[in-house]
Structure formats: structure tokens, C-alpha cells
C-alpha positions in Angstrom: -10.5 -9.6 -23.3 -7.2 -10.6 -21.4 -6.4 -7.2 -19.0 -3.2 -7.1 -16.7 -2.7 -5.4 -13.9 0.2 -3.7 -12.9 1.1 -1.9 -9.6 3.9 -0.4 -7.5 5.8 -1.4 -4.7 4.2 0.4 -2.2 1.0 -2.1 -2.2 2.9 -4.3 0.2 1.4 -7.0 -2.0 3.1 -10.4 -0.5 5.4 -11.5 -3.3 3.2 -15.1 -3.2 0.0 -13.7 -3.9 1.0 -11.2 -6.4 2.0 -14.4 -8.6 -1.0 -16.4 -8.0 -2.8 -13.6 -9.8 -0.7 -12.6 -12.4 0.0 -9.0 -11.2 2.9 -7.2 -12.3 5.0 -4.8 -9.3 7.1 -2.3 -10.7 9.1 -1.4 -7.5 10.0 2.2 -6.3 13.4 3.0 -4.9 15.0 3.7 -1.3 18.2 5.7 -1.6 20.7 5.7 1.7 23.4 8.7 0.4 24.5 7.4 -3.2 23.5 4.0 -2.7 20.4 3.4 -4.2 18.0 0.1 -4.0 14.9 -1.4 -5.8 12.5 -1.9 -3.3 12.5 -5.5 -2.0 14.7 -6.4 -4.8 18.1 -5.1 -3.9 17.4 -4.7 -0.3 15.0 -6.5 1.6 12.7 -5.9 4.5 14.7 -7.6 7.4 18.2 -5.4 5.8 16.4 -2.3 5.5 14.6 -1.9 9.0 18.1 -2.8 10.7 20.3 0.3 8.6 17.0 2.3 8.9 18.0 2.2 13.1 21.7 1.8 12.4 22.5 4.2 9.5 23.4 7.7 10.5 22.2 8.6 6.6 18.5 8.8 7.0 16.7 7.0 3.3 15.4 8.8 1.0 12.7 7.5 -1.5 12.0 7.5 -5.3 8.8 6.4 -7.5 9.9 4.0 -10.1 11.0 5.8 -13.7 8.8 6.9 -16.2 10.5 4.3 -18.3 10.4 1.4 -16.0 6.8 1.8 -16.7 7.0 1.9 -20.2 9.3 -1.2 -20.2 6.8 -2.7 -18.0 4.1 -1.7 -20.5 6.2 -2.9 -23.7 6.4 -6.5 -22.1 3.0 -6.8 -21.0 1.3 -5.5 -24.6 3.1 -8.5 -26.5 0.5 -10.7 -24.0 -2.5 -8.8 -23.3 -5.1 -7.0 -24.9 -5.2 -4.2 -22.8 -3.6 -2.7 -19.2 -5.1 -1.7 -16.1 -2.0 0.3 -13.6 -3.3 1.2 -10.2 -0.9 3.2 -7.9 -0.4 5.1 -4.6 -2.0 8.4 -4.2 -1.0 11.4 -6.0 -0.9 13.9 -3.0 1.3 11.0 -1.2 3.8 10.2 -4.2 4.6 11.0 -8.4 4.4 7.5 -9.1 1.2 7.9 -10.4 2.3 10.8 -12.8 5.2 8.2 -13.6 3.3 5.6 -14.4 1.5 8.3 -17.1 4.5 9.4 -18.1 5.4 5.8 -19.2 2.3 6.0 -21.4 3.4 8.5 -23.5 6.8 7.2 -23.6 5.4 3.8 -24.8 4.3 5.5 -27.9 1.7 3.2 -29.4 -1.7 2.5 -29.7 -2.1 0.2 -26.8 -5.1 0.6 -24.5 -3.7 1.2 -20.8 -5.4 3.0 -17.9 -3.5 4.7 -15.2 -5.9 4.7 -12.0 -5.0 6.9 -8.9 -6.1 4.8 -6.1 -6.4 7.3 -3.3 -4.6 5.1 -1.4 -1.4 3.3 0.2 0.3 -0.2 1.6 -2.6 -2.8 1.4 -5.4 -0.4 0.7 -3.5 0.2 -2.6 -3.2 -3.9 -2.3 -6.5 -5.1 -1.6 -7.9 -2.6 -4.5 -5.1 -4.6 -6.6 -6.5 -7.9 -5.8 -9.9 -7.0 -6.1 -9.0 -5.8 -9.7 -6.9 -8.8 -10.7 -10.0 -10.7 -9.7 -12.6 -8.7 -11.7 -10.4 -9.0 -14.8 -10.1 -12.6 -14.9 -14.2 -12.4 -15.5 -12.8 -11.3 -19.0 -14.5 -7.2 -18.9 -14.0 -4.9 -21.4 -11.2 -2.4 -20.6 -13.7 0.8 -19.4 -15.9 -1.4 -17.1 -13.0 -2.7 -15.4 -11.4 0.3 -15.0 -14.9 1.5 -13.8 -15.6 -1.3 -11.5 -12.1 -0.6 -9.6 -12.6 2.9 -9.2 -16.3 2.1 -7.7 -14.2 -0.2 -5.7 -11.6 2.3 -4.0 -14.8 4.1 -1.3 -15.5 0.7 -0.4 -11.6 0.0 0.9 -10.8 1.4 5.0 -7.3 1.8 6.1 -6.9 2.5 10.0 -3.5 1.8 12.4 -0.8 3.1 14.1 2.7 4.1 14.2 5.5 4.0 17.4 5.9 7.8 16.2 5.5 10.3 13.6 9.4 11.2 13.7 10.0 8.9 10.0 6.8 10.7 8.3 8.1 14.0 9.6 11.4 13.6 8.6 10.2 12.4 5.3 8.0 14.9 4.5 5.3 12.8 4.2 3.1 14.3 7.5 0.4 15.9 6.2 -2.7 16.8 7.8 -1.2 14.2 10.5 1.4 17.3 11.8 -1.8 18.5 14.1 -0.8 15.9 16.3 3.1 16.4 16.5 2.6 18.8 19.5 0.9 15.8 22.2 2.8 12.6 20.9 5.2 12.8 24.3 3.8 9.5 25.4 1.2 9.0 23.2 1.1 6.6 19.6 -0.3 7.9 16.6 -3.6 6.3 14.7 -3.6 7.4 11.1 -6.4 6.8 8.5 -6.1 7.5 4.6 -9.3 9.9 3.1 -9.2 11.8 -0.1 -5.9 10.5 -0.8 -4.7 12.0 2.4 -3.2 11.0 5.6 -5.1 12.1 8.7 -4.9 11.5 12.4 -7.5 9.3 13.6 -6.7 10.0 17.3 -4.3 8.9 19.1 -3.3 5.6 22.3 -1.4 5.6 25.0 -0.1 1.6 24.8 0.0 -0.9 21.9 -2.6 -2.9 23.6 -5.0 -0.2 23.2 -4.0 0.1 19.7 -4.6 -3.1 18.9 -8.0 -2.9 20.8 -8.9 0.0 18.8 -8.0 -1.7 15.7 -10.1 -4.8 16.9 -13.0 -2.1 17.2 -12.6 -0.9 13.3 -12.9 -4.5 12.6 -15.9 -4.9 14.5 -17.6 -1.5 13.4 -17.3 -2.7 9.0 -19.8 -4.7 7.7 -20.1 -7.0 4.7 -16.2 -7.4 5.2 -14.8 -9.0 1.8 -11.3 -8.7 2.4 -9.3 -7.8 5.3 -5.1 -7.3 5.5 -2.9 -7.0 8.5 0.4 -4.5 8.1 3.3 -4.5 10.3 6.8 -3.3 9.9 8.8 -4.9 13.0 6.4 -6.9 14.9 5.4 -10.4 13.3 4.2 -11.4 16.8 1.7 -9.0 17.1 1.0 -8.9 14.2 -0.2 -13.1 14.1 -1.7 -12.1 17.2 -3.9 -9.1 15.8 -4.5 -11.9 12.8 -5.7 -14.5 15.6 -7.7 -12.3 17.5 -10.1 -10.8 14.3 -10.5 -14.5 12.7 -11.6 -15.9 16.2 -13.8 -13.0 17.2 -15.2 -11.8 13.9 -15.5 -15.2 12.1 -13.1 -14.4 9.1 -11.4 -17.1 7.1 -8.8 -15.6 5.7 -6.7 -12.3 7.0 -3.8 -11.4 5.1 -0.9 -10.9 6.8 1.8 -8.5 4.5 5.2 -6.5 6.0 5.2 -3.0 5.6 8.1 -2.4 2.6 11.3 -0.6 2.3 10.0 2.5 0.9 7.1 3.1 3.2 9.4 2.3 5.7 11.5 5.1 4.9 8.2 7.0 6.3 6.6 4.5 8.9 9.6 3.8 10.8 9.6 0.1 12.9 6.7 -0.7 15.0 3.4 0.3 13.0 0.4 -2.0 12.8 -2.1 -1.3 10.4 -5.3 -2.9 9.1 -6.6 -2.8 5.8 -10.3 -3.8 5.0 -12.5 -3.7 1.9 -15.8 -4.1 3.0 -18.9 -4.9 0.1 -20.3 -2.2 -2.4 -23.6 -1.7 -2.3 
């Protein structure tokens, strides 16, 4: 049985790898006043973190259109035998209600499961890859759509932003506003449970971010796949990249920039790591 796989934007899948195994990203949409952009399409990362610090207009954002689902859906039927569409969490963004949506507006008999991933940026991605992979072992439809959601407790998202002023103004804060009232001189670490973000305490410097993301590293075991996030710092971010491989023996760590559309939340300066470690 020949399954796609489709996704959103907001997996920060690099565009590379997203080719190499066949996955299709429908993109969401930043919107600065009345000017409104397809997420790395129409605007890309380097243009969007400069007018994110420039523009007095601060971004909104938008999930992608029921019907640039079902157009999405429409191409890939004429090519598959079935569809697997994994998105951002619910409680974080309607894409996921979008992407059902664009079921019903496809209108056929066409087998296509909408999963809720429960998660964001390369947590979303590395549940994304791990599907496209599964599917290429030619499964029936309701095992893989099984096997990814068995996959999604198995996936760890830890880092941290400069500041919580972008989530805030984006409403996007969550059970992470308990730490608004102490983040004077302090940077924010944010983790992703139940489809939630929370605070996962808090550092002073990046060094001891990056320390403490070294130490999530170190604490997972049976690491399978393993993705580096950063908005604004490439440096750091190879650094981070250096650092885990040397210490903790891992071939490959994949190193993806943090979108437009998250953006619009994240602000510039956040480094996060995303990890899916082996199910038991």
C-alpha cells in the first residue's frame, strides 16, 4: 500500500529532507497588517526575523485553509492509495481542525487520517520523518496510523527562548505565563506535554542553556533521532550540534531554523532540541 504523508509548516522540516522522503508541507500563513505570506514561500526566514525587529506591525499568524488541504488531498489521491496528515497541536493551533475540514471538503471516498501530534517545530518534524519512514515498509493504512501515534510519547522537546514577550504578545503563553512575573534577567526553558507548552525552569545565561540542553541530551536513552532548532543563532546552534555528536556519540543531528510562523511566537534567539528516543 503506497501512504503519503503530509504536514504543515510549523514542523520546521528542512525543505531538503522533506524531499528525500516524499513528504508533502502545506504551509501556514504570517500576516504583517494586510500583507499576508505563505510561510517560507512568500517570505523567508532571513526576511521575516529582520521585519519581525523592524516592523512597528507586530505578525499575526494563520493555519493553512481548509481547502488548501483538500487541494493538497485531491493531488495526492491521484498517486497514493491512502493519506496519513500529521499536524501541530490542537490546544497550540486549528490547523489540525483545518486539515479535517479539508476532509470533508474533499468529498470522496479516499482513505486519509488526520493525526494530532501533541506537538510543535521538530517534535511535530521528527514524528513526520519517523512516519514517512514507517510507510515506505508498505503498512496498511490503520497500522501506520497506529504506529505514529505509539510514536508521539516516545518524542522530547526541551529549550529556550531570549523571552516570552513574542508568545505573550501572541497569545500563545499558556501554562508558560507562571513565569512572566521572574524573567527580569532570567531566559525561559519551555517543554511541550499534553499538547501544552510548559516552563521547564528557567537560566540566567545562554551558556547555561545550552548546558542544560547538553544535560536533556545526556539524561534520554536509546536516542533514535535528535534535531537542533534555532531562530537567529546558526553559530550556536553548530556549536550545540558539535558539542552532542562529540560527547554523546551521535552520527547525525539535524540542524533546522525555527520558521516564519513560529517565529511570530518565539521571537529571535531560541534554541531548542528535539529528540525521539526508542519505544519500548
Amino acid at each position: 500500500m503506497k501512504v503519503k504523508i503530509v504536514t504543515d509548516s510549523t514542523a520546521d522540516l528542512p525543505p531538503q529532507l522533506a524531499s528525500e522522503l516524499g513528504i508533502t508541507v502545506v504551509p501556514a500563513y504570517v500576516r504583517f497588517g494586510d500583507e499576508v505570506y505563505r510561510d517560507r514561500i512568500d517570505i523567508s526566514e532571513d526576511e521575516f526575523y529582520q521585519r519581525l525587529s523592524s516592523d512597528p506591525v507586530h505578525p499575526t499568524t494563520e493555519p493553512p485553509t481548509p481547502q488548501d488541504f483538500a487541494e493538497v488531498y485531491q493531488k495526492l489521491s491521484a498517486e497514493a492509495d491512502g493519506i496519513v496528515s500529521i499536524h501541530i497541536s490542537s490546544k497550540l493551533s486549528a490547523t489540525y481542525n483545518s486539515a479535517l475540514r479539508g476532509v470533508e471538503i474533499l468529498g470522496k471516498e479516499f482513505p486519509i487520517a488526520v493525526v494530532d501530534s501533541q506537538l510543535v517545530t521538530m517534535g511535530l518534524g521528527l514524528l513526520t520523518v519517523s512516519a514517512a519512514t514507517i510507510a515506505q515498509s508498505s503498512k496498511d493504512l490503520p497500522q501506520l496510523v497506529a504506529d505514529v501515534r505509539n510514536t508521539i510519547s516516545s518524542i522530547r522537546v526541551l529549550g529556550f527562548l531570549d523571552t516570552l514577550k513574542y508568545l505573550a504578545l501572541g497569545g500563545r503563553i499558556g501554562k508558560a505565563k507562571a513565569l512572566l512575573g521572574s524573567l527580569l534577567s532570567v531566559k525561559p526553558m519551555l517543554t511541550i506535554k499534553d499538547g501544552e507548552l510548559e516552563p521547564a525552569g528557567q537560566v540566567r545565561t545562554r551558556n547555561h542553556g545550552m548546558n542544560s540542553l547538553l544535560d536533556f541530551v545526556k539524561n534520554a536513552e536509546d536516542i533514535q533521532d535528535l534535531a537542533i532548532v534555532y531562530s537567529t543563532t546558526l553559530d550556536e546552534a553548530q556549536t550545540l550540534a558539535e558539542r552532542i555528536a562529540f560527547k554523546y556519540n551521535i552520527k547525525q543531528v539535524r540542524l533546522t531554523r525555527l520558521g516564519p510562523v513560529l517565529g511570530v511566537h518565539a521571537g529571535p534567539g531560541i534554541l531548542f532540541v528535539a529528540l525521539r528516543v526508542k519505544t519500548g
